[in-house]
MARSE-777660 format. One line per field, with one value per residue (C-alpha): residue in three letters; x, y negated, z negated. Coordinates in steps of 0.2 Angstrom, whole numbers. Each point is the difference from the previous one (the first is absolute). Layout:
code <- [Ala	...]
u <- [X	...]
v <- [Y	...]
w <- [Z	...]
//
This chain:
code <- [Unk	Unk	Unk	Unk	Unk	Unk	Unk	Unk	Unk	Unk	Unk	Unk	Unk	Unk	Unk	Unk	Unk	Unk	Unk	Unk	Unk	Unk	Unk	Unk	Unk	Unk	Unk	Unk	Unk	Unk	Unk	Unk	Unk	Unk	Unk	Unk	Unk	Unk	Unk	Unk	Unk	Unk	Unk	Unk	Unk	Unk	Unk	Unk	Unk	Unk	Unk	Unk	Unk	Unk	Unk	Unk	Unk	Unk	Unk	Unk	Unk	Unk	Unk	Unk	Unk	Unk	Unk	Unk	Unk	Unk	Unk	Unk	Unk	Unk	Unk	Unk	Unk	Unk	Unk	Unk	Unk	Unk	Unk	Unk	Unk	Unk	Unk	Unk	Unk	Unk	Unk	Unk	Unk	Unk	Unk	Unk	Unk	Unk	Unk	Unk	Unk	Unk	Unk	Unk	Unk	Unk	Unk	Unk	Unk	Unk	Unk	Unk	Unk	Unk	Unk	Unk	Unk	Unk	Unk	Unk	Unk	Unk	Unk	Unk	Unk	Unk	Unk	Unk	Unk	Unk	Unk	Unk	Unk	Unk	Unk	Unk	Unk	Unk	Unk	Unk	Unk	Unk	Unk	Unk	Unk	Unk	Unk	Unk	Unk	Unk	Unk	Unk	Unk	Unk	Unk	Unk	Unk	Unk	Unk	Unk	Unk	Unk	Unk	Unk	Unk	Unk	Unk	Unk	Unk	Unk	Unk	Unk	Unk	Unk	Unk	Unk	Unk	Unk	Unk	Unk	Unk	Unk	Unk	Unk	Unk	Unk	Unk	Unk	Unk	Unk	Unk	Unk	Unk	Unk	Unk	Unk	Unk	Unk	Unk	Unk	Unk	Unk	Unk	Unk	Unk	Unk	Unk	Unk	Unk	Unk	Unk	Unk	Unk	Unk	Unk	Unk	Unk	Unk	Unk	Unk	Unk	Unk	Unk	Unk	Unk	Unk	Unk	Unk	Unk	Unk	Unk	Unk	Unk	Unk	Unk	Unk	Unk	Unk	Unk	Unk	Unk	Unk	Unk	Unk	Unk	Unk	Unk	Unk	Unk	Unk	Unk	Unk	Unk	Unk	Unk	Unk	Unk	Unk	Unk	Unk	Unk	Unk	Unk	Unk	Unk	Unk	Unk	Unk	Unk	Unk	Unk	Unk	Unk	Unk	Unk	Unk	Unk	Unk	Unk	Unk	Unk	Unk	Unk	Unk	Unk	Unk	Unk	Unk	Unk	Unk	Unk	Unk	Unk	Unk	Unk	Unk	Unk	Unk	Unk	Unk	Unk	Unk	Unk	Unk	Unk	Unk	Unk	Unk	Unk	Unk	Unk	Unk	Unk	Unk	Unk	Unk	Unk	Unk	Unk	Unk	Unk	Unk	Unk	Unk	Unk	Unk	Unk	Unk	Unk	Unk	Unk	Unk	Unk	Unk	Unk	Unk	Unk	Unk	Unk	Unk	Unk	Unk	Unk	Unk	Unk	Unk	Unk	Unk	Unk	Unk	Unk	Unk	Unk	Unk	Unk	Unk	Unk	Unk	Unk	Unk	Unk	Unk	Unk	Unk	Unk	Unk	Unk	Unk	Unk	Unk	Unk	Unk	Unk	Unk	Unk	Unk	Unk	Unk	Unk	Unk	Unk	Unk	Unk	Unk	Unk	Unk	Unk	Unk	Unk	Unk	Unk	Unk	Unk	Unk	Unk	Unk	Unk	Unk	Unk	Unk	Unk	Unk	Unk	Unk	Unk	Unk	Unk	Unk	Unk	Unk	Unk	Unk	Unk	Unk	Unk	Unk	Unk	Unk	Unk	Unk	Unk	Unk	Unk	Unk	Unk	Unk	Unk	Unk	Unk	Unk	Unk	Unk	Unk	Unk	Unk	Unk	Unk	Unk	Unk	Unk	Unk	Unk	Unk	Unk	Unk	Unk	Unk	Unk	Unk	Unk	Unk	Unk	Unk	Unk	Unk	Unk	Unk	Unk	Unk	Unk	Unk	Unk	Unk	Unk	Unk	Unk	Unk	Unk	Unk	Unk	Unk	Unk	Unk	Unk	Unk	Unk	Unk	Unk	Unk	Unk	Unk	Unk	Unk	Unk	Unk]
u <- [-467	7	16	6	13	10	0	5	16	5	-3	11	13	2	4	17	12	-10	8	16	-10	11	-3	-7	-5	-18	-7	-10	-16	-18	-11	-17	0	17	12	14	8	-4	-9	3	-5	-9	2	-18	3	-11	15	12	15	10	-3	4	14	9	-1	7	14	16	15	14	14	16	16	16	16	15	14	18	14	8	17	11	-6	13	1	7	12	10	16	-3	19	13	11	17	4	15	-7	-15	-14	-1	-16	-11	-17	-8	-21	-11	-2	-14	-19	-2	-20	-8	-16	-3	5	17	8	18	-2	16	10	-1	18	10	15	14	19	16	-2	16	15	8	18	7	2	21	-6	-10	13	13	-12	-3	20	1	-13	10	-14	10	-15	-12	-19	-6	-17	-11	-18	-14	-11	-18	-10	-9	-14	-8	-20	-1	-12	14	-3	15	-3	16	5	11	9	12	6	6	17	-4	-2	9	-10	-18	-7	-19	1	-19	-3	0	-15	1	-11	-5	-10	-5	-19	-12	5	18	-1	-10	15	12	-9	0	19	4	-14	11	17	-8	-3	17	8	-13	3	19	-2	11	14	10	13	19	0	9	17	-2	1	13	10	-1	7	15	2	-1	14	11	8	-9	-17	-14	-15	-16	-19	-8	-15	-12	7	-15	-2	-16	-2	-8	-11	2	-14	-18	-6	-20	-7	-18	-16	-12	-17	-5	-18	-9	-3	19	6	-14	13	15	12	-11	10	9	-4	12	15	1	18	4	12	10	16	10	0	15	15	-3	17	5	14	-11	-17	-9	-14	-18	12	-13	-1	-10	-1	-12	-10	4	-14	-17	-10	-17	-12	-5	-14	11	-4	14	6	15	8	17	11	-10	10	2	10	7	15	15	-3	17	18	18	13	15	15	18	8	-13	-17	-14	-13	-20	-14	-19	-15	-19	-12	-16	-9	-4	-7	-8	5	-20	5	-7	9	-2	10	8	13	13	15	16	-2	12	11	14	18	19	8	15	-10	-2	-17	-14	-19	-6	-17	-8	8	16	17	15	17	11	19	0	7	15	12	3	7	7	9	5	9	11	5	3	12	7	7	4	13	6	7	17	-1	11	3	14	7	2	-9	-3	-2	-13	-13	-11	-6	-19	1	9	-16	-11	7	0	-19	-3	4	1	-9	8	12	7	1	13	9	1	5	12	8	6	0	-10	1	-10	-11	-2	-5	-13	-9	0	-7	-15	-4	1	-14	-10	-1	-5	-10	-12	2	8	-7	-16	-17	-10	-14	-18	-6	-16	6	-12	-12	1	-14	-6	-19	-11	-10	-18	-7	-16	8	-1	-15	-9	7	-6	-19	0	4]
v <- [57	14	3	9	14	-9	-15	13	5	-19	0	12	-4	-20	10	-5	15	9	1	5	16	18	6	16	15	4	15	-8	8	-7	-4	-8	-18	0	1	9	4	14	-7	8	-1	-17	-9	-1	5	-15	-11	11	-4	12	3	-10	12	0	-20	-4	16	-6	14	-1	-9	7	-9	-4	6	-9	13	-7	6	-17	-5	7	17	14	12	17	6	13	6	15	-3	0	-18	-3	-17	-7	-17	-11	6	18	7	6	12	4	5	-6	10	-8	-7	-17	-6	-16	-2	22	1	8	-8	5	20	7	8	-15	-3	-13	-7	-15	-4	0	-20	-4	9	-10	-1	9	-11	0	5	15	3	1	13	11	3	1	15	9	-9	-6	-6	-6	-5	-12	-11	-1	-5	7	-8	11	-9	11	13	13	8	19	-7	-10	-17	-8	-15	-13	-3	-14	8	-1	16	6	8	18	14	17	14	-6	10	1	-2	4	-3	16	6	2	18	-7	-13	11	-1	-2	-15	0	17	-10	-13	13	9	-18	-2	17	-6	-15	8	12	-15	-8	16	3	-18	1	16	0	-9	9	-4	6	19	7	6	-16	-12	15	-6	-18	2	8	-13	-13	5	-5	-16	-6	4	-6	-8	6	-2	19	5	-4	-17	-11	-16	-12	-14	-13	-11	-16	-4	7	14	-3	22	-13	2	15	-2	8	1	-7	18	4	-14	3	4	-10	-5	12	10	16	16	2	9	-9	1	-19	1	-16	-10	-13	-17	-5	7	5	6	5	-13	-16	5	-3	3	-8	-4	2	16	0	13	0	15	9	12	-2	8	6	9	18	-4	-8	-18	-13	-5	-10	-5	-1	-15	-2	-6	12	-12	5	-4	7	8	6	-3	4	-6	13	-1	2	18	6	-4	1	-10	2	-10	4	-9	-1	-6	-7	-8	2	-13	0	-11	-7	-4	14	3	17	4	16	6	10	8	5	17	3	-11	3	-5	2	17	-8	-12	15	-6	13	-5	4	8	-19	-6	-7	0	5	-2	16	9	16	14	4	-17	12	11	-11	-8	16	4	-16	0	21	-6	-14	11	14	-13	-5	16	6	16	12	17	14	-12	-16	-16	-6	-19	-2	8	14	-3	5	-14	-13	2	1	-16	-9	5	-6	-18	-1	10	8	-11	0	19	-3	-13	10	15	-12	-7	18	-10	4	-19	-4	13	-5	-19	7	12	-10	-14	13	4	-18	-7	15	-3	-17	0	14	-5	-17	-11	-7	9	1	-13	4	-7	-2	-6	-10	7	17	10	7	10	-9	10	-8	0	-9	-17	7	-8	11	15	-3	-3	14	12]
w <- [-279	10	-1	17	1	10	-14	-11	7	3	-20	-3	14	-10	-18	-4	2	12	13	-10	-6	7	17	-2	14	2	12	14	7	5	-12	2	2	12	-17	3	-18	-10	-15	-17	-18	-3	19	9	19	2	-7	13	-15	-9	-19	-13	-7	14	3	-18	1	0	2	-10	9	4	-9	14	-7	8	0	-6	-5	-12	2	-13	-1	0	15	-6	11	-4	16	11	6	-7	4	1	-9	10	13	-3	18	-3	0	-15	1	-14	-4	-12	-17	-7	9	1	-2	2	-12	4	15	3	14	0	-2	-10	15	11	8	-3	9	-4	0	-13	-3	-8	-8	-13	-4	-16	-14	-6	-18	6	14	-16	-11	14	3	-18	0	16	15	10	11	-10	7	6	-3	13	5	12	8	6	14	8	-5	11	-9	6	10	12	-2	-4	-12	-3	-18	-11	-13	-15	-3	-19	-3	2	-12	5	-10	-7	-15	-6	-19	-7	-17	-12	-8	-17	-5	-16	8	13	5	14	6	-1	12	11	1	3	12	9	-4	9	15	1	1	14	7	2	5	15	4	3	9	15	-11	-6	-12	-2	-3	-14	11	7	-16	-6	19	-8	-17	7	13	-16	-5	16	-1	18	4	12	-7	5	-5	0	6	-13	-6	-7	5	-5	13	-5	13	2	12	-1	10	8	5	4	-9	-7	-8	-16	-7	-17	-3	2	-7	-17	-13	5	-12	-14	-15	8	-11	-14	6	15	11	6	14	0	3	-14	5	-8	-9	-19	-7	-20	1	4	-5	-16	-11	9	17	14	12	15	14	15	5	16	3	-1	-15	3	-13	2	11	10	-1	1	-19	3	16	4	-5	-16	-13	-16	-15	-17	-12	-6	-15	-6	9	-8	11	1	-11	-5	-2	12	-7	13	4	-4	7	1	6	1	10	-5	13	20	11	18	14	-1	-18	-10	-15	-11	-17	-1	-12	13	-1	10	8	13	11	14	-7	7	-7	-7	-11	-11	-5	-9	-7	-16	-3	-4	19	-10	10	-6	9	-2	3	8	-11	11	-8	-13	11	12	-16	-11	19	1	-18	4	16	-11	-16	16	9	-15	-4	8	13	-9	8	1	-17	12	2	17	-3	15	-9	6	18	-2	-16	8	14	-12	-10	19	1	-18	5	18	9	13	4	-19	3	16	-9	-15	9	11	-15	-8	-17	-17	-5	15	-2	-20	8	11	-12	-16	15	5	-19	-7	16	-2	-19	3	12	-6	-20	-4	13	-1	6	10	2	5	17	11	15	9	12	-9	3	-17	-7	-12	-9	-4	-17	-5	-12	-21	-4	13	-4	-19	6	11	-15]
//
């Protein structure tokens, strides 16, 4: 039986899936018998049907991303004016210090603008109304909270935003971990060059905010010591705040190709950028307490495919934590990290360690060369001590000139007993009062709180806030590490 061409093609045309082959483009000229495709490799012009190779083809499909920012992720904002706290409605403008991404994508660029309001000023508790005239404030300040609602992208579309804002943080330090020379190798300098790459990256991303100069901060410590003073929140004033609604920037489409080593082992050496989920502090924590953090940078391997996407999670444990203690003992805490997981679910073991994070100055807060923290007391309480037992044992001794005593007391003393105890009001009082007994009260005042406050009382504790953004540095788990060698 002959089988017509035309039979043949209704053959094919019933074969399930057919139909749902690709579309794909052929050159049309004339060819004997009125075909008008181009026939290659094993397709007969008789047949007038592309080849085989093209028919069963199938291009690699494209993967759509939706773009979204969850709800509870931290917007870092740090002031680029400096605020009066006085009435709730005043307005607060600060910029972005840190890119936000969604999967790779970054879709709030560090420098974005961000506007909002003075929410609430609180009432000064009596008992911190009483300490603070104690200590010669007679205005002491006030808590308050922000509230950020708007963000403008350099672009200039302006996207409305749900926040709760933290308490602020007036002068942020970046602590990186110290490397010891003994351990030095290949590796490690990879990790600190990626350390100093990271620091370069925080001061370029704050640029345009700048923080109190040094005759200003020396403006404020002399005004500190007036009994009334105005509160303000300086340029440069951290804030994270936090979303309480999602935030959709739409869809973008990634490739197989692109997408071929997701959620793969980053190289050894690695810098994870990330941000702590919860609190971990050497008061509360213990041996085996959980840590988790959440990456906020993408990682990509040196070819530049994507490794992990932002919002994976990174988890690890406490490893050692020594809460602070009487007659000033410090606290110590240290963690690990020993696992990373995808947001599709991939998990991959890693054995990683603290390498840098972003901390408030006055914790006093240093890392180890192993990524431990360590809470310390700046050098000056000895000085600031051996001075108020000095002005003490100085007022306590009678001004005697010309063979007389002059029961006031040396004036520059009597001042300096004032300052001791009171600030500058305890100098006008003491100064006012013309009296060494006075003077003997308010210096043996100012040396018995500065030697219990910098000696007696108890430490301080060690304390990762939540939210702060901390490095991780990678390290293939130990069982690895002993087959690669």
């Amino acid at each position: 039986m002959s089988i017509s061409v035309r039979h043949f093609v209704l053959v094919l045309i019933s074969v399930p899936g057919f139909l749902a082959l690709p579309t794909v483009a052929f050159s049309q000229v004339a060819v004997p018998g009125g075909c008008t495709l181009v026939p290659l490799e094993d397709a007969s012009p008789a047949l007038c049907m592309p080849p085989t190779s093209a028919m069963l083809a199938t291009p690699a499909p494209a993967s759509i991303l939706e773009l979204s920012i969850p709800s509870g992720t931290p917007l870092r904002v740090a002031l680029d004016q400096r605020v009066r706290i006085k009435t709730p409605g005043q307005p607060v403008h600060g910029k972005i210090v840190e890119t936000v991404y969604a999967f790779d994508q970054p879709v709030i660029p560090a420098g974005s603008e961000v506007t909002g309001w003075v929410a609430q000023v609180d009432a000064v508790p009596k008992w911190k109304r009483l300490q603070a005239y104690l200590n010669g404030n007679l205005t002491p300040s006030h808590g308050y909270r922000l509230d950020f609602d708007s963000v403008t992208l350099p672009g200039g579309e302006n996207r409305k935003v749900v926040t709760v804002v933290s308490p602020g943080t007036a002068e942020v330090v970046h602590l990186v971990a110290a490397d010891s020379q003994k351990k030095k190798n290949v590796a490690s300098h990879k990790v600190g060059e990626a350390k100093q790459e990271a620091v370069t990256k925080v001061r370029d991303a704050i640029e345009g905010v700048k923080a109190p100069g040094k005759m200003h901060r020396l403006e404020q410590i002399v005004l500190a010591q007036s009994p009334y003073r105005r509160q303000y929140l300086e340029s440069g004033t951290r804030f994270a705040a936090v979303l309480n609604e999602s935030l959709q920037f739409g869809t973008t489409e990634r490739t197989q190709e692109q997408l071929s080593q997701l959620g793969q082992a980053p190289a050894p050496a690695s810098l994870l950028h990330a941000r702590l989920v919860q609190e971990v502090s050497s008061a509360t924590a213990t041996r085996g307490a959980p840590v988790t953090a959440v990456l906020t940078e993408p990682l990509y391997s040196t070819d530049h495919h994507l490794l992990l996407p932002a919002e994976s999670r990174i988890e690890g444990e406490v490893i050692q934590a020594k809460p602070a203690g009487k007659l000033h003992h410090n606290g110590d805490l240290r963690v690990i990290f020993n696992r990373i997981s995808t947001p599709e679910g991939i998990v991959q073991p890693m054995q990683g360690s603290l390498e840098g994070l972003e901390a408030d100055r006055a914790a006093g807060m240093k890392l180890d060369d192993e990524g431990g923290a360590h809470a310390t007391d700046s050098k000056t309480r000895y000085l600031s001590t051996g001075l108020a037992l000095l002005m003490a044992a100085a007022a306590s001794r009678p001004d005697v000139e010309h063979g007389t005593t002059d029961a006031a007391g040396d004036p520059s003393v009597r001042a300096g007993a004032g300052v001791s105890g009171y600030g500058f009001s305890g100098s006008l009082i003491t100064l006012a009062a013309r009296s060494q007994p006075v003077s003997i009260a308010f210096a043996a005042y100012g040396a018995g709180f500065s030697l219990y406050r910098n000696f007696l009382s108890r430490g301080k504790d060690v304390v990762f806030v939540k939210d702060t953004p901390m490095e991780i540095g990678f390290g293939a788990p130990h069982g690895e590490r002993d087959r690669a060698h």
